[in-house]
N, C-alpha and C positions, 0 to 999 in steps of 0.2 A: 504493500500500500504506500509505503513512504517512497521507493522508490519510482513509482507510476507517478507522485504528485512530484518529485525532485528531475522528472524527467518530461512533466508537463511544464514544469516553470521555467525550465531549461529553454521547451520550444518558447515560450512567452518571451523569453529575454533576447533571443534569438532575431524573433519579429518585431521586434521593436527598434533593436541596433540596426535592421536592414531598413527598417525606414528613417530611424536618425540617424543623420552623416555623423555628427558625433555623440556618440554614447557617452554618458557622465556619469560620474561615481553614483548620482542618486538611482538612475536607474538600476546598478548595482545594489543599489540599499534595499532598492524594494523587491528588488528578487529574489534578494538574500530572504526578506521577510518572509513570501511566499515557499521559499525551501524550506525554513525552518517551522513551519507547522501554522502557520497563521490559522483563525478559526473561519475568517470569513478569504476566500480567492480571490488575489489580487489577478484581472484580467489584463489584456494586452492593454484596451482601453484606457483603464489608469492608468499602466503604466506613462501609455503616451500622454495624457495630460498630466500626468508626474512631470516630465522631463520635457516637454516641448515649453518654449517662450510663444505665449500668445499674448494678445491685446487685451488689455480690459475694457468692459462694459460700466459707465459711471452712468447713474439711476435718475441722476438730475436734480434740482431744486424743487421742482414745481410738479414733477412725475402724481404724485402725492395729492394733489389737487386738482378739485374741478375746474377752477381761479388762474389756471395755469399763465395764459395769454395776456391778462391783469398783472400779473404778478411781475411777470417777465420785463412789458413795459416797462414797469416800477424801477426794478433792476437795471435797467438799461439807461432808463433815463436820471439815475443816479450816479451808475458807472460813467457818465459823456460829462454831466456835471460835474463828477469827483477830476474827471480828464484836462477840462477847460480848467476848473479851479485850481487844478497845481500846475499847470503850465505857465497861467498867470501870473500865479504866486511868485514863482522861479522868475519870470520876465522881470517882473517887477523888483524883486532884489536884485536882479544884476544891472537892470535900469538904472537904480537911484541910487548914489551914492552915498546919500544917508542912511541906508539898510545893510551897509557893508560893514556889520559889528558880527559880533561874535551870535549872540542872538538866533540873528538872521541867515548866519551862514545853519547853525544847527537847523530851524527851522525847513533850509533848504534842501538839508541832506534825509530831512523827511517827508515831504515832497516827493523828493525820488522813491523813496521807499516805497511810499502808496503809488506812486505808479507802475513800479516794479510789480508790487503784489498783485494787484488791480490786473495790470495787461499780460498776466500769468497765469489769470483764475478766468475773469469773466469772457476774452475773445472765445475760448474753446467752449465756453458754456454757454454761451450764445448759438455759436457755430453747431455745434449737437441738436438744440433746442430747435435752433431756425430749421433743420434737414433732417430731424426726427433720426438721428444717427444716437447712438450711444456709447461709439466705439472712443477709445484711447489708445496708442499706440503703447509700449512700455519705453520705448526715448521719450515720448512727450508728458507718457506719467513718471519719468524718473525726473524730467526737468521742470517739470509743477513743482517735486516733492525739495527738490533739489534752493527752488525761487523760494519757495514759501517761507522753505524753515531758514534760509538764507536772511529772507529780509524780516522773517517777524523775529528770527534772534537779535538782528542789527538793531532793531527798532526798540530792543527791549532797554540795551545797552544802551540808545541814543533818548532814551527819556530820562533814564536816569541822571544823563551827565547834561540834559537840560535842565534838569530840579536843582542841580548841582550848580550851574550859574546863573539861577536866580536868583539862591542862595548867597552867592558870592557878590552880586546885583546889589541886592538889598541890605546883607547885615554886614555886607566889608567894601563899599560901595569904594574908598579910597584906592582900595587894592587892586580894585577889580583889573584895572589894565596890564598890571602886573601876574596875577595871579590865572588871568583868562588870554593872554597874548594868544597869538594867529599859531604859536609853534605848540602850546598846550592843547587850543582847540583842535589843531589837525593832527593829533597825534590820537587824542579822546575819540573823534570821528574814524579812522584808520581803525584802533582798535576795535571801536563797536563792528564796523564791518568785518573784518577778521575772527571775530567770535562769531558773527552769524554764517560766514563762509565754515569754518570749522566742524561747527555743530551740524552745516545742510551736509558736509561731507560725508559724516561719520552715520547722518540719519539714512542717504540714499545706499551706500555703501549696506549697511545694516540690514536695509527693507530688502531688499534686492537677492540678497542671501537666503533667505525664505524660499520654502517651495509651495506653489499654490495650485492645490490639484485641481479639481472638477470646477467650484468653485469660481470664478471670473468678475464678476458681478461686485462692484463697488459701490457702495449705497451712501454717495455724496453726489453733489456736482461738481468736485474734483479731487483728483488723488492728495488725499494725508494720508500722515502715517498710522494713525491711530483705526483709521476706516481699513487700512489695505492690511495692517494687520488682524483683523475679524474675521477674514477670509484666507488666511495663511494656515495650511494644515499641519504644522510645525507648533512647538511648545515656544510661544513668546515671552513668556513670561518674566524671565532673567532681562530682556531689551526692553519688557517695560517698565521693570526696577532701574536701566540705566536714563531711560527718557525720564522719570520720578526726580532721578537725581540731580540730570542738566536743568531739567523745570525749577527746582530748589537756587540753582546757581543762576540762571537766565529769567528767573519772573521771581522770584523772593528776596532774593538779594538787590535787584533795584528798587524792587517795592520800596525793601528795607529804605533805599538811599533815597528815594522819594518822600514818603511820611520824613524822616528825619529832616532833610534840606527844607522841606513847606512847615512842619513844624517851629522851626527856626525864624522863617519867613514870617509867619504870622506873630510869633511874638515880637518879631522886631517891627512887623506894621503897625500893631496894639500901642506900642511907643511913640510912634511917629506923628510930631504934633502937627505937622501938613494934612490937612484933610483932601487935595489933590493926590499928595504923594502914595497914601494910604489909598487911594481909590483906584488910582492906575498901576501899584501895585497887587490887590485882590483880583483888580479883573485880569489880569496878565496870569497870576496863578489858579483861579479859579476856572478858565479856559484853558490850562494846562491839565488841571485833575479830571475836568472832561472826560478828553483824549487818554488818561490814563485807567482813568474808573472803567470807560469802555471797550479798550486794547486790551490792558491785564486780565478783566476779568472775560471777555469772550478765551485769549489765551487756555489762562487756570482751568477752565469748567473743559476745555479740548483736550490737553493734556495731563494736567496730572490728575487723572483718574485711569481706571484701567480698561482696556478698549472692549473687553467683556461686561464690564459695567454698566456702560450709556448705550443708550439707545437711536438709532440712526437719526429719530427725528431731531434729538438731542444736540447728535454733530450736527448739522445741517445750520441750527438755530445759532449756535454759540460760533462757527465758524464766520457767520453771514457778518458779526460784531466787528472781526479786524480785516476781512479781505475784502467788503463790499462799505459797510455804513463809516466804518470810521475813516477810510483816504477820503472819502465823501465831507465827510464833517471839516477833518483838519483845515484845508484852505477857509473853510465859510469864518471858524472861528477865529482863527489866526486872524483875518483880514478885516471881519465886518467890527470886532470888538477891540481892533488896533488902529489907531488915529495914525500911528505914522501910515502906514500901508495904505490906507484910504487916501491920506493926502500924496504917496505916491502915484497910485492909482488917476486921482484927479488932477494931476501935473501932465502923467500920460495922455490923457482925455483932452488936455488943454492945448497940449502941443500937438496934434495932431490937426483938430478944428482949425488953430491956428496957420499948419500948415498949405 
């Protein structure tokens, strides 16, 4: 008996190597499984979606609802918004030379960020929706997974070290020149990007490793890692104690530098017998905690829980926070509740007329 099944699994392996040009250790693994007595037969079938690299299947945003075509709009016409308003945003600081502070350069390099995340996520989830396709290719889901974790790591690092010179703004305002020069900020900037590069390396790297049989089927409107691992027939568990970990170092530990630096802020605005100074101080942090309350916490609720835990409608909700609403938001606050930006804005408007 054991040799009749040792010499069935044999022909299995056999048929499988002749239609993949190259045979890999996993197909090996799972043959191995089938010799050694497994309870349920491993067929050729699995085996070939064992080891073949196919496309994934991503379910959509709006799959879920009747509202779908409503919805989308909505989406769309938020995405073109969030578009034009960081393009402008960016014009406008390299326009004016008045916005060439340190400020405005961090402000800048968030901008990109949201555009980066933005034209990463929503073009192919447009593209799907508009041609009722739901295909992903695994280059275009490894270079989603690749953008994502890329720029929401950078972004985590580059609020920090905003809360961090407002800090420095407001309770050591003499120093500031000093202690915020062009060679500290581009140094702060450099780093944040290089930790979100780091971390996207180690994430696509990681996911990729994974083997994902039968399975295909991604139940977001676009590849994370938390979603693509739900459908990974491999034990994740150890990767998502190390994702747990980086979450602790990349969203807790700014937290951390945030609360403390506005902390600071307010008791030194509490002091502040300028009743101007005190008001264009709160609104400048007050429209920084925003963008923070909204970003950290769609983050937190995506990743540090375990991707067995939440539930797809779950992802869906908390992801829509930092890759669709919040690059949306950043320019409107930034701009409509900052007088200098308006008056740059209105210089632009004047010279143009004029022209």
């Amino acid at each position: 008996m054991t040799r009749n099944k040792s010499h069935t699994c044999r022909l299995e392996l056999t048929a499988v190597e002749r239609l993949t040009p190259h045979p890999t250790l996993k197909t090996e693994k799972s043959a191995a499984k089938c010799c050694l007595g497994s309870s349920s037969r491993v067929t050729t079938v699995e085996l070939w979606n064992h080891t073949t690299i196919m496309n994934f299947l991503l379910s959509g945003l709006f799959s879920h609802t009747p509202y779908g075509f409503f919805l989308f709009s909505l989406v769309l016409l938020a995405s073109m918004a969030s578009l034009a308003g960081n393009i402008l945003f960016l014009f406008l600081i390299q326009a004016n030379v008045h916005l060439h502070i340190p400020m405005y350069f961090f402000l800048s390099q968030l901008s990109i960020m949201d555009l980066t995340m933005m034209c990463s996520v929503v073009p192919k989830m447009a593209a799907n929706f508009l041609s009722g396709s739901k295909i992903i290719s695994q280059g275009a889901c490894g270079a989603q997974i690749f953008l994502v974790v890329m720029v929401g790591g950078a972004e985590c690092f580059l609020l920090a070290v905003m809360a961090y010179d407002r800090y420095v703004a407001v309770c050591h305002p003499l120093r500031y020149s000093v202690l915020m020069n062009w060679k500290v900020c581009s140094l702060m900037t450099k780093a944040s990007w290089m930790g979100g590069v780091a971390d996207s390396v180690i994430n696509v790297s990681m996911v990729f490793s994974f083997p994902y049989c039968s399975s295909q089927e991604v139940d977001h409107f676009f590849c994370e890692v938390p979603a693509l691992l739900r459908i990974s027939c491999a034990d994740t568990l150890l990767f998502e104690d190390f994702i747990y970990a980086c979450c602790i170092v990349m969203l807790l530990l700014p937290i951390g530098v945030i609360v403390a630096s506005y902390a600071q802020v307010l008791t030194a605005v509490i002091r502040m017998p300028s009743t101007e100074g005190k008001q264009k101080a709160v609104t400048t942090c007050s429209s920084h905690l925003v963008v923070v309350g909204l970003y950290y916490g769609g983050a937190i609720f995506s990743y540090m829980h375990r991707a067995s835990s939440k539930t797809p409608t779950r992802y869906r909700a908390t992801s829509i926070f930092y890759t669709i609403l919040t690059p949306m938001l950043n320019p409107l606050i930034y701009s409509l509740k900052n007088k200098e930006v308006m008056r740059a804005l209105k210089k632009v408007l004047k010279k143009k007329k004029t022209a």
